[in-house]
DRENDO-1510 file (C-alpha; in Angstrom, 1 decimal, always signed):
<recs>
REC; n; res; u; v; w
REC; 1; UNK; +11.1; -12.7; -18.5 .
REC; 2; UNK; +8.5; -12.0; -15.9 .
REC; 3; UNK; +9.2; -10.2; -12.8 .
REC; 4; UNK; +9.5; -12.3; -9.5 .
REC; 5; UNK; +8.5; -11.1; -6.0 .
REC; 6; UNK; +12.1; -11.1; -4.3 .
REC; 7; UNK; +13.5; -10.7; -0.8 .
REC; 8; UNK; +17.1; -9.3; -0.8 .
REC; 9; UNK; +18.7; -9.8; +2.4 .
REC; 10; UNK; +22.3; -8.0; +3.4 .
REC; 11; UNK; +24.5; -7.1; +6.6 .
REC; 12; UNK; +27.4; -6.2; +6.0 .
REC; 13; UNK; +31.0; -5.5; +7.8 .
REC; 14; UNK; +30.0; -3.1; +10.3 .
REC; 15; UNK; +27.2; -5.9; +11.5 .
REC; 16; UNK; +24.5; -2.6; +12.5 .
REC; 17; UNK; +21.8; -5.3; +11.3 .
REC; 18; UNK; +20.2; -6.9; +8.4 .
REC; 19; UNK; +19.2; -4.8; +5.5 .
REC; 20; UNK; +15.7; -6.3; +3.7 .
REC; 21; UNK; +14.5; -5.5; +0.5 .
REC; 22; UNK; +11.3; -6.2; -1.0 .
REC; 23; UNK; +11.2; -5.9; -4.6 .
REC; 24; UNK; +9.6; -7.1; -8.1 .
REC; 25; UNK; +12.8; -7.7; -10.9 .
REC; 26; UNK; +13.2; -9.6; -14.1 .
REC; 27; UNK; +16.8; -9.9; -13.3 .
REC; 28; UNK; +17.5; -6.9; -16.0 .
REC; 29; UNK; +15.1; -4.2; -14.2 .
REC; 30; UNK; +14.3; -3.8; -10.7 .
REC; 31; UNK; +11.0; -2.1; -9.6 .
REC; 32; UNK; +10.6; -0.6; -5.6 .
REC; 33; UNK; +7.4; -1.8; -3.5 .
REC; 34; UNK; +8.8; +0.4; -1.1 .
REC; 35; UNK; +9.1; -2.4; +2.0 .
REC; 36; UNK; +12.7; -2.0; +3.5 .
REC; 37; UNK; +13.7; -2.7; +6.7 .
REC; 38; UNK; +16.9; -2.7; +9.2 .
REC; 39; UNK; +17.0; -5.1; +11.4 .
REC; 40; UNK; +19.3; -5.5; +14.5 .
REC; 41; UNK; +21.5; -8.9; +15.0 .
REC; 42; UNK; +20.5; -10.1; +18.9 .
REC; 43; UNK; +23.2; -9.2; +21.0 .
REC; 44; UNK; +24.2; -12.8; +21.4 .
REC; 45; UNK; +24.6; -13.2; +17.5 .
REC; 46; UNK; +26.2; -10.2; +17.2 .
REC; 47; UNK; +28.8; -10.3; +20.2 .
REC; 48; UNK; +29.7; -14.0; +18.3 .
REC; 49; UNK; +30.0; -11.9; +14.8 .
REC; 50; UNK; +32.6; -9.5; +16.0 .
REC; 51; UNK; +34.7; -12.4; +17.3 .
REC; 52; UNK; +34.9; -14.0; +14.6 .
REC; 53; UNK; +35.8; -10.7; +12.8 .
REC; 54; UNK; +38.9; -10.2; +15.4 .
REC; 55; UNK; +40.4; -13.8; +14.2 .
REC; 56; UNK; +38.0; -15.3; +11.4 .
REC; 57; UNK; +40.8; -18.0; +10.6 .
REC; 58; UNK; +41.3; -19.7; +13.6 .
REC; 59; UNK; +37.3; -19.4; +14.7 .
REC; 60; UNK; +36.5; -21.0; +11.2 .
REC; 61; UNK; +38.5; -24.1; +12.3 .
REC; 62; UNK; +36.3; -24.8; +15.2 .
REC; 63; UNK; +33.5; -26.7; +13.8 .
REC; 64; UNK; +31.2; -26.2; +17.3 .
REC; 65; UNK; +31.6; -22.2; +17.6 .
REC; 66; UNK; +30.7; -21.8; +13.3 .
REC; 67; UNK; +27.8; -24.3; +13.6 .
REC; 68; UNK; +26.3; -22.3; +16.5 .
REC; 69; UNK; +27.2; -18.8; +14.5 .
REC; 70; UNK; +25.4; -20.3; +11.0 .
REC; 71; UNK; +22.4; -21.0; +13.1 .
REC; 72; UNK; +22.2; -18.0; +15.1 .
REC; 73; UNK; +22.7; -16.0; +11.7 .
REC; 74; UNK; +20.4; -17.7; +9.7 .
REC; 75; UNK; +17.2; -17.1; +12.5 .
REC; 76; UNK; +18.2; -13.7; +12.9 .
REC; 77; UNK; +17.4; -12.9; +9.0 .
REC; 78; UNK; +14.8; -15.2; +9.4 .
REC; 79; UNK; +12.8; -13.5; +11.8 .
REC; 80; UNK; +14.0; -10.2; +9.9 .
REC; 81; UNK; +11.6; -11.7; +6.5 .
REC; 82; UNK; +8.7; -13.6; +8.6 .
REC; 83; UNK; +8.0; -9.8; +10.2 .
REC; 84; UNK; +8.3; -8.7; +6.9 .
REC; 85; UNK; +5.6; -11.5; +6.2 .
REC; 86; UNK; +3.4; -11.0; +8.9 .
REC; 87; UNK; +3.0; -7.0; +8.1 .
REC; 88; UNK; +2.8; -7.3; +3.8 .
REC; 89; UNK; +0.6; -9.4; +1.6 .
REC; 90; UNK; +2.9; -9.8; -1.2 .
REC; 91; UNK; +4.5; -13.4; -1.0 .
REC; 92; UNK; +8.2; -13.6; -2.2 .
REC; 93; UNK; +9.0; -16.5; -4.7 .
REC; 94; UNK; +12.5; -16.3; -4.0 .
REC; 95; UNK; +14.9; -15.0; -0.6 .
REC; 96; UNK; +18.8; -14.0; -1.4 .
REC; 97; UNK; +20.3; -14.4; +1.3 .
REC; 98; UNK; +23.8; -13.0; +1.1 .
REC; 99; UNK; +25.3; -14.1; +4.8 .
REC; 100; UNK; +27.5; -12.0; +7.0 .
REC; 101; UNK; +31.2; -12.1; +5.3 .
REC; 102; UNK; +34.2; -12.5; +8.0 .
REC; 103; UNK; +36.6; -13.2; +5.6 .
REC; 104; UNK; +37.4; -12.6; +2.4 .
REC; 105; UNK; +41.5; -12.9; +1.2 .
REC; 106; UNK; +41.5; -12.5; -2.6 .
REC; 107; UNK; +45.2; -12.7; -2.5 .
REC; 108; UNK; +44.3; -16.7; -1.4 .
REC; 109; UNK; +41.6; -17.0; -3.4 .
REC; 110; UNK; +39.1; -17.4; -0.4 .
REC; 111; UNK; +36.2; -15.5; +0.9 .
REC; 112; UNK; +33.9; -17.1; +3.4 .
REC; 113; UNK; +30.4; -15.9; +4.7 .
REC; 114; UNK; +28.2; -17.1; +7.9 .
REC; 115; UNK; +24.7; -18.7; +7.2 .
REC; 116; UNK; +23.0; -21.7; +6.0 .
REC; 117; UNK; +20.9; -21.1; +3.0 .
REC; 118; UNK; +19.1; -24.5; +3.3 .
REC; 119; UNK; +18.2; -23.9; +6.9 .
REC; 120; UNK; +16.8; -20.2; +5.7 .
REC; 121; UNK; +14.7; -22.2; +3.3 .
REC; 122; UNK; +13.4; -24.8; +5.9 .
REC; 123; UNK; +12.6; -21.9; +8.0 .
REC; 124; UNK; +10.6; -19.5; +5.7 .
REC; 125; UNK; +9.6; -21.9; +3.4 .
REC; 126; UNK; +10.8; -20.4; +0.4 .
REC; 127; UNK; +13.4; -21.3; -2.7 .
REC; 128; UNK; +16.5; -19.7; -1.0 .
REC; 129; UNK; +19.7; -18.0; -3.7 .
REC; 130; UNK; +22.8; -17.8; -1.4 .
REC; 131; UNK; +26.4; -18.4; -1.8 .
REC; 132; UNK; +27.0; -15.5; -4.2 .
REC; 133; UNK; +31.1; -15.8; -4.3 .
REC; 134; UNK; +32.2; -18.9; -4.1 .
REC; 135; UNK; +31.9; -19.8; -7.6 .
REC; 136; UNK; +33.2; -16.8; -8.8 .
REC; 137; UNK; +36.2; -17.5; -7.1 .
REC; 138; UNK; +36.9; -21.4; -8.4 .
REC; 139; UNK; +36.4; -20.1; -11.9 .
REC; 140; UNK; +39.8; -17.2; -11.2 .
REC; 141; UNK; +37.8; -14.2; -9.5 .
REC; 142; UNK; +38.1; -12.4; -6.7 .
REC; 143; UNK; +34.1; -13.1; -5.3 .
REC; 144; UNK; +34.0; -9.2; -4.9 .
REC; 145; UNK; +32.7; -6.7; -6.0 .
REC; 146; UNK; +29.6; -8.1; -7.0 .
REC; 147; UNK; +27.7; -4.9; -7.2 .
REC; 148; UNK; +28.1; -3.4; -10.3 .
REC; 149; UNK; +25.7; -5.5; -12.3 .
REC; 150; UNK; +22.8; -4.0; -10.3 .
REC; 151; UNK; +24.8; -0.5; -10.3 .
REC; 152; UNK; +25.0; -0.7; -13.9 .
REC; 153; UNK; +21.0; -1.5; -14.1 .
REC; 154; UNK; +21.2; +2.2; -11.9 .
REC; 155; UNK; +22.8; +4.3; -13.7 .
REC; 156; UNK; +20.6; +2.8; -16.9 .
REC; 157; UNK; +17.1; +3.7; -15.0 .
REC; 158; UNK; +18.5; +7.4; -14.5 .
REC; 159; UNK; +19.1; +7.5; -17.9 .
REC; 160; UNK; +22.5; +9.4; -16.9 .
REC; 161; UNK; +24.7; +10.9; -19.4 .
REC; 162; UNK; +28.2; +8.0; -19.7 .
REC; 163; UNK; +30.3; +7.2; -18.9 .
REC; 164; UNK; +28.9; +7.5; -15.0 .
REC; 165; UNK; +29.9; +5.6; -11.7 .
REC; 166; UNK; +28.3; +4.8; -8.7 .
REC; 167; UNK; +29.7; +4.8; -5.7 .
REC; 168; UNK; +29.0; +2.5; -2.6 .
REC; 169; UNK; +30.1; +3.6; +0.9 .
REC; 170; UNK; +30.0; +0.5; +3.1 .
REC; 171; UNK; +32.6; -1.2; +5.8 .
REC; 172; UNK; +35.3; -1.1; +2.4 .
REC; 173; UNK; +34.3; +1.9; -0.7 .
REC; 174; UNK; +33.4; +0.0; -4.2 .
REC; 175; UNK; +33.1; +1.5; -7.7 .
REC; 176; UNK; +31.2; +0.7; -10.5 .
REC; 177; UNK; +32.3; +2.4; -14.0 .
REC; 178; UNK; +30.0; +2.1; -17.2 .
REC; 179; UNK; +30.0; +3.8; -20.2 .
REC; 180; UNK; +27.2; +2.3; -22.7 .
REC; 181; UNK; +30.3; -0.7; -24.0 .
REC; 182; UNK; +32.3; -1.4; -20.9 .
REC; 183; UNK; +31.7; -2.2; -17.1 .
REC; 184; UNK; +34.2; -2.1; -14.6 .
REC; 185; UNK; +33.9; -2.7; -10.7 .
REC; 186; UNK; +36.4; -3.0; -8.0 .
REC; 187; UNK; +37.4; -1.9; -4.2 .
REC; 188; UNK; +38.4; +1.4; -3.8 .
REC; 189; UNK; +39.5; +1.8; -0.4 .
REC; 190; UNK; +38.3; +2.6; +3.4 .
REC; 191; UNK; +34.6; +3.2; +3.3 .
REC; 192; UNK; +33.2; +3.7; +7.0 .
REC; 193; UNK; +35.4; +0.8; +8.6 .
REC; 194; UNK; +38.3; +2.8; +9.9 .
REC; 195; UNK; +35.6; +5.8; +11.1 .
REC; 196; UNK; +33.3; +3.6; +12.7 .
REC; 197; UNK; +36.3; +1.3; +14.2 .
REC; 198; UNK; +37.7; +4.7; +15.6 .
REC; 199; UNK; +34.3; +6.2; +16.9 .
REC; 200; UNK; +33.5; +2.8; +18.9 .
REC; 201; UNK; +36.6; +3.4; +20.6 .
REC; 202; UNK; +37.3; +6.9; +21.5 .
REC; 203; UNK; +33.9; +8.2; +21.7 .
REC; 204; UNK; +31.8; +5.1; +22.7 .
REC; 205; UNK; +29.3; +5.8; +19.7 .
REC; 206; UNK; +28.5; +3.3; +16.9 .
REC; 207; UNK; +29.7; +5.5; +14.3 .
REC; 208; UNK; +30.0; +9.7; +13.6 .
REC; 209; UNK; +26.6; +11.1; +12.6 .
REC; 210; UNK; +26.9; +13.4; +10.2 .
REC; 211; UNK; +30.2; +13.4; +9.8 .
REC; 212; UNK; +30.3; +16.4; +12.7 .
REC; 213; UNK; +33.5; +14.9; +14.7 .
REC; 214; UNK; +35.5; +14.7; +11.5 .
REC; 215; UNK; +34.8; +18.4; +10.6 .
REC; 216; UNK; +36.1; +19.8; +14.1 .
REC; 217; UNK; +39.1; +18.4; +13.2 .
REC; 218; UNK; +42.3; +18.8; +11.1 .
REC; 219; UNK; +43.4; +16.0; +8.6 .
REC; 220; UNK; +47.0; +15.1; +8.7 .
REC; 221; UNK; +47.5; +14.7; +4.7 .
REC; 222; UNK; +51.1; +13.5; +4.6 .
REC; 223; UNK; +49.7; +10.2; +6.7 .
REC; 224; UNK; +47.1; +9.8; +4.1 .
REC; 225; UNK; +49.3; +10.1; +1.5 .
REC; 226; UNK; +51.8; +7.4; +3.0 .
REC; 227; UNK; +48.7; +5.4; +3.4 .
REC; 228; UNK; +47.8; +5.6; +0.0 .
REC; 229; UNK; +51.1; +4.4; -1.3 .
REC; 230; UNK; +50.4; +0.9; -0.1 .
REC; 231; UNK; +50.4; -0.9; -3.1 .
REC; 232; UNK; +46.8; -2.1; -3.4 .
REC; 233; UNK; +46.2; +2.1; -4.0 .
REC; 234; UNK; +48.3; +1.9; -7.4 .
REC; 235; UNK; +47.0; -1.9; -8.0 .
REC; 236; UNK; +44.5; -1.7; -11.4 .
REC; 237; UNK; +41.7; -3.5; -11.0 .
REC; 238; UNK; +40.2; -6.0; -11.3 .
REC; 239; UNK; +40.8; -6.0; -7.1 .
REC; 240; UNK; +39.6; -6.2; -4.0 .
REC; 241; UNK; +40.1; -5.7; -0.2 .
REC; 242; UNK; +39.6; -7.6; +3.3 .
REC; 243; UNK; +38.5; -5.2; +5.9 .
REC; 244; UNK; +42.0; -6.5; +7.8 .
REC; 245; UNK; +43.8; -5.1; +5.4 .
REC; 246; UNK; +43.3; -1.7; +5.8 .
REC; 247; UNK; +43.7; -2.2; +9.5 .
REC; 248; UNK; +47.1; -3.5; +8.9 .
REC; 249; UNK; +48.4; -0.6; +6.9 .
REC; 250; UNK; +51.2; +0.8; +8.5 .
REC; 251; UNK; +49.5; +4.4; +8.0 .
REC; 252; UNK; +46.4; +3.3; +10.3 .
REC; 253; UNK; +48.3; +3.2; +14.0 .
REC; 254; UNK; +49.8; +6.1; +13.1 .
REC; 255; UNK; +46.4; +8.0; +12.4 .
REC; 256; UNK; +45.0; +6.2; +15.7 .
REC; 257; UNK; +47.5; +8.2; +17.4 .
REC; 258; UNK; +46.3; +12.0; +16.9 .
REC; 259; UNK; +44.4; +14.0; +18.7 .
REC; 260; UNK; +40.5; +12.1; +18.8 .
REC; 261; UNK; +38.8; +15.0; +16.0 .
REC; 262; UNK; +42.3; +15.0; +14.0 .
REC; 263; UNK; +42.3; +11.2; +13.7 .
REC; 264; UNK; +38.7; +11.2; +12.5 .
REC; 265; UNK; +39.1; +14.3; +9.9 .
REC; 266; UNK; +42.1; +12.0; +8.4 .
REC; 267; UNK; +40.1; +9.1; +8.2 .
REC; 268; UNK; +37.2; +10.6; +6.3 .
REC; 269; UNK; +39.6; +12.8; +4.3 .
REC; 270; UNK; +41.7; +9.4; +3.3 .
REC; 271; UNK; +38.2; +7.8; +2.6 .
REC; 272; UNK; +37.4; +11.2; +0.2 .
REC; 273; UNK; +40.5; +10.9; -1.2 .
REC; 274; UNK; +40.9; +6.7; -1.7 .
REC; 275; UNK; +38.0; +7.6; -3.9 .
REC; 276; UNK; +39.5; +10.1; -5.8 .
REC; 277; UNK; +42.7; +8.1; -6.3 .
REC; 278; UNK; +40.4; +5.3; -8.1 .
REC; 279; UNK; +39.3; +7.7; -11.0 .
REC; 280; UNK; +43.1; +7.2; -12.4 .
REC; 281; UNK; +42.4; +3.5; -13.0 .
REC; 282; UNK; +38.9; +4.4; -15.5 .
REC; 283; UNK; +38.8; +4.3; -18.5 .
REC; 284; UNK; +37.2; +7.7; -19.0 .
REC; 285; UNK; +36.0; +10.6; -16.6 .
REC; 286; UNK; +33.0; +10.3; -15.3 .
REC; 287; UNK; +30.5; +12.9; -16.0 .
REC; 288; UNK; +28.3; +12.1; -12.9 .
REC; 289; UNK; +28.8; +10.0; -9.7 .
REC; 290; UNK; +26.4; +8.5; -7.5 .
REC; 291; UNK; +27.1; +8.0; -3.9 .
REC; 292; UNK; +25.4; +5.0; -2.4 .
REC; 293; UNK; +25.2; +2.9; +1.0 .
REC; 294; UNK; +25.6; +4.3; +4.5 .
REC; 295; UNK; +28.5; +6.7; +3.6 .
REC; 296; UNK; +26.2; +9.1; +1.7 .
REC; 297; UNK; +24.1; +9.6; +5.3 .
REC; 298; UNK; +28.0; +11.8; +6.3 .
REC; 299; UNK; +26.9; +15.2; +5.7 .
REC; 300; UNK; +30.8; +16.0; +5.6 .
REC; 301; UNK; +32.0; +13.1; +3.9 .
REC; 302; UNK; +29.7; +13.5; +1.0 .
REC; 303; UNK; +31.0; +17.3; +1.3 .
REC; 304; UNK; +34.4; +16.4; +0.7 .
REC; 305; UNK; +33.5; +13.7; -2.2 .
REC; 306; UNK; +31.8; +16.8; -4.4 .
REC; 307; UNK; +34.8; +19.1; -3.6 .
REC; 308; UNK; +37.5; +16.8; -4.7 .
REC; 309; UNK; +35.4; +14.4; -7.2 .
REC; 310; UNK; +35.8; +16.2; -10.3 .
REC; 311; UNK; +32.5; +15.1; -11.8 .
REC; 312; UNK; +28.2; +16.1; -10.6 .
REC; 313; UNK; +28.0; +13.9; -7.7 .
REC; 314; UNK; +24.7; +13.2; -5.8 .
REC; 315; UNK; +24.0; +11.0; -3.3 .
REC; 316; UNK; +21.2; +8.6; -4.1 .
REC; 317; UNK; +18.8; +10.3; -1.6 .
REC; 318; UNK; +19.2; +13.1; -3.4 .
REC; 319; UNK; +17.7; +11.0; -6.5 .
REC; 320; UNK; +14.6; +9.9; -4.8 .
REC; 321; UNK; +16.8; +6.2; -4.5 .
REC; 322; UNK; +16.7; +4.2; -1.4 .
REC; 323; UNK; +20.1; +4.4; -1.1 .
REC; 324; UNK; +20.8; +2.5; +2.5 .
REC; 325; UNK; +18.9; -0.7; +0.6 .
REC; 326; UNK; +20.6; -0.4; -2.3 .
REC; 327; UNK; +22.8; -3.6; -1.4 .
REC; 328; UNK; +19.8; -5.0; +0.1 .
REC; 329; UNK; +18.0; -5.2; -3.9 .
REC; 330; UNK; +21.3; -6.2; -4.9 .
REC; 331; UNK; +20.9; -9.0; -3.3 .
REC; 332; UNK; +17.4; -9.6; -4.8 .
REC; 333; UNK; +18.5; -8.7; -8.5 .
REC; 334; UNK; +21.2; -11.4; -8.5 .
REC; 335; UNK; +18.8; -13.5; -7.1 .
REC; 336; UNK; +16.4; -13.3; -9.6 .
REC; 337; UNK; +19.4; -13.4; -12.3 .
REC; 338; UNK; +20.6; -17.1; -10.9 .
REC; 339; UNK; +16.4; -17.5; -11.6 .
REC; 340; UNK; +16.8; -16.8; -15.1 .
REC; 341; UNK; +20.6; -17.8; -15.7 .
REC; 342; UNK; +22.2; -14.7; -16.2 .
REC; 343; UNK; +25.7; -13.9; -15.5 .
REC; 344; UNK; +26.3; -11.3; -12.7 .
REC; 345; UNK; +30.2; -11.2; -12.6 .
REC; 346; UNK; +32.8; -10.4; -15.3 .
REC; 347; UNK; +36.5; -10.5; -16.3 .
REC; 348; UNK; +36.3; -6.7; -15.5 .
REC; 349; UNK; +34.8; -6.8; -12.0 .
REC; 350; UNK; +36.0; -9.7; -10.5 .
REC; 351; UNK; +39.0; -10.9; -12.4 .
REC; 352; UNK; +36.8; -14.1; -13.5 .
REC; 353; UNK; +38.0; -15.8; -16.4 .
REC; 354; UNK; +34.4; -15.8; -18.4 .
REC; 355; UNK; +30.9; -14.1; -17.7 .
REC; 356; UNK; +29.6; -16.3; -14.6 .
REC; 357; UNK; +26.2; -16.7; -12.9 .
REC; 358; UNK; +26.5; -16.2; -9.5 .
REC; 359; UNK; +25.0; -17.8; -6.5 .
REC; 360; UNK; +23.1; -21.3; -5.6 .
REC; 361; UNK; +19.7; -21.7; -5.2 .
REC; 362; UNK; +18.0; -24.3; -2.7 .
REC; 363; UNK; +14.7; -25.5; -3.6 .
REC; 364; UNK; +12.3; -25.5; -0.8 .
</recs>
């Protein structure tokens, strides 16, 4: 199988922009060109985003507000790839375009993401892979995670000593586990959601660089610990969360409610220690973990993950890895994997009944 020329495109739930990839992968491998960019929503698509995030059920019932939000979307990552065009000579054969998820309730078997992968394809001109969950979810899966596929292809390239996870810290925490026989993937927890969430509000910035509010302050561990007894925490996997979920735990208005540097130490301490928790469910210690996605940028989260993480943790920068693009190639790798007809989720990862290729691909 030849390598394809492949645009990966991802925002996820804390909607800071559109992460683009450009990479060459045979849908087993994945080699870097190095192009990467981050690219802001407009304000207007954006402002329309985080509504929907407040009330994603009732807003997906009005057929005129998600027809104007698909479209605004879908030229947002549009203009994100032609700039990508305009400034590199390499001419992709194929765009994922993940969308911008506002809901996703495994417990209904639903998950629902904004954008219209035809219209992306009329726009750039370009075959178009989108609509990455859906099927997993007719055929019994949750539709998340799908990472650990490409995670897996990770830890391979590093040639790490197994069994050895990586670790992605986005909106929600996911974990991939393999071991040389066996892959396993699922949600851990609170990954910079209830930080960022809590920075917006009481300190007016988008989210805590460096981690530097959370380590003036003191962690209330008996609330994290009656947080962690929801039942999802002590769930085995396959599972996965809804970012609503963890803001309905009756832990979180509690935590809200301490002192501004209190409530953010107990945050990133509950996000350290969700982690941790999700070690009982493998089914083998690791010997290394990798921390990828914007969590590893904490200074003091990362801090806490190698004190309580009981394995040689590294964040992916540390690795020479792009590791705020790492969803972005995702992306791209399943992508090129729908090319070739290779399956991307599993009974282990998502709770799908048999090995399932993921994702839809409109022909330009």
């Amino acid at each position: 199988m030849s390598y394809i020329p492949t645009i990966g495109l991802m925002s996820g739930t804390s909607v800071d922009g559109i992460d683009l990839s450009l990479v060459l992968s045979n849908g087993l491998k994945l080699k870097r060109t190095g192009i990467n960019s981050i690219t802001p929503y407009r304000i207007e698509t954006k402002n329309l985003i985080e509504a929907f995030l407040k009330n994603p059920k009732r807003l997906l019932k009005n057929e005129g507000d998600l027809q104007r939000i698909n479209g605004l979307i879908t030229v947002d990552h549009a203009n994100a790839v032609k700039k990508i065009l305009k400034e590199n000579k390499i001419l992709p054969k194929l765009v994922g375009f993940h969308g911008q998820t506002v809901l996703h309730d495994p417990k209904n078997k639903s998950t629902f993401q904004l954008g219209d992968g035809v219209l992306l394809s009329k726009l750039l001109k370009i075959d178009v892979v989108c609509d990455f969950r859906s099927i997993d979810i007719e055929k019994g899966g949750q539709g998340a995670p799908i990472a650990p596929i490409y995670h897996k292809s990770i830890i391979e390239d590093l040639n790490l000593d197994l069994p050895s996870v990586v670790i992605n810290i986005g909106g929600i925490a996911n974990l991939t586990y393999w071991d040389g026989n066996n892959i396993l993937g699922f949600d851990t927890g609170p990954g910079n959601n209830l930080m960022d969430n809590f920075m917006q509000i009481n300190f007016k910035r988008t989210f805590d660089e460096n981690g530097s509010m959370a380590k003036l302050g003191k962690a209330d561990f008996n609330l994290i610990k009656t947080f962690l007894n929801e039942k999802y925490f002590n769930k085995y996997p396959p599972k996965s969360l809804d970012r609503l979920d963890l803001f309905s735990n009756v832990s979180f208005n509690r935590i809200s409610k301490l002192k501004d540097i209190d409530a953010m130490a107990t945050f990133c301490h509950l996000t350290a220690l969700s982690i941790r928790n999700s070690f009982k469910f493998l089914p083998k210690k690791p010997l290394f973990s990798i921390i990828v996605g914007g969590g590893q940028n904490n200074k003091f989260l990362v801090s806490l993950l190698k004190k309580y993480l009981s394995t040689k943790t590294f964040t992916s920068n540390e690795l020479f890895i792009p590791g705020d693009f790492i969803e972005s190639e995702l992306i791209a790798f399943l992508s090129v994997r729908k090319f070739y007809n290779l399956p991307s989720s599993f009974p282990n990862t998502t709770g799908v009944r048999e090995d399932t290729v993921l994702g839809k691909r409109v022909m330009f």
